[in-house]
C-alpha positions, 0 to 999 in steps of 0.5 A, a space after each residue: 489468486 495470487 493478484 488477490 493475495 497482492 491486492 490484499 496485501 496492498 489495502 492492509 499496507 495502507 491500513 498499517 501506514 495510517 495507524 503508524 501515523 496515528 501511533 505518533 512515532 510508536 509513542 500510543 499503545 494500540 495504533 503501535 500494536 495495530 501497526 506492527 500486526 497489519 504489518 504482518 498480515 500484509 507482508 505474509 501476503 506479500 510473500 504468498 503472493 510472491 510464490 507465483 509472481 516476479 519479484 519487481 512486479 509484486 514489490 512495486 505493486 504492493 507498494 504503489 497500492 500501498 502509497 496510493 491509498 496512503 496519499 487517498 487517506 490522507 486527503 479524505 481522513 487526515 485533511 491533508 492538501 491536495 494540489 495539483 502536483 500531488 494529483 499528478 504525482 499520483 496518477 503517475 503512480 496508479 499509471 504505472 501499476 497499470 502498465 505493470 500488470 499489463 506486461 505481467 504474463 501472470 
């Protein structure tokens, strides 16, 4: 359960960092509000699935999930760019988080 919890954690991080972009700096109420709450909920299960996973593992999977779908909402929702640095750039992360859960004996 714990990789569930983590992979949870990582979608509200994504959830939390797109609202965070719409609150243009904290200055609009409700993206503000949904930011700080997705916040949260991603960091309580964050720490739940810490209980039983190493530390450097759940960190860095939950942020690379995090700046993964982050980078995917950006270019399919914000309209951001896509170049081929960037592409690589996140292949290089998801194959990372790919190699962590693998050496996991979790």
């Amino acid at each position: 359960m714990a990789w569930v919890f983590l992979f949870l954690a990582g979608l509200f991080e994504i959830v939390w960092a797109f609202l965070m972009k719409s609150s243009e700096g904290f200055t609009k109420l409700w993206p503000s509000i949904g930011t700080i709450g997705f916040m949260i909920v991603s960091f309580g299960l964050l720490a739940v699935a810490m209980k039983s996973l190493p530390l450097g593992t759940a960190y860095a999977i939950w942020t690379g999930i995090g700046a993964v779908g982050a980078f995917i909402v950006g270019i399919t929702v914000l309209g951001e760019a896509i170049t081929p640095m960037r592409v690589i750039g996140g292949l290089l992360i998801v194959s990372g988080l790919v190699v962590l859960k693998l050496s996991s004996s979790h």
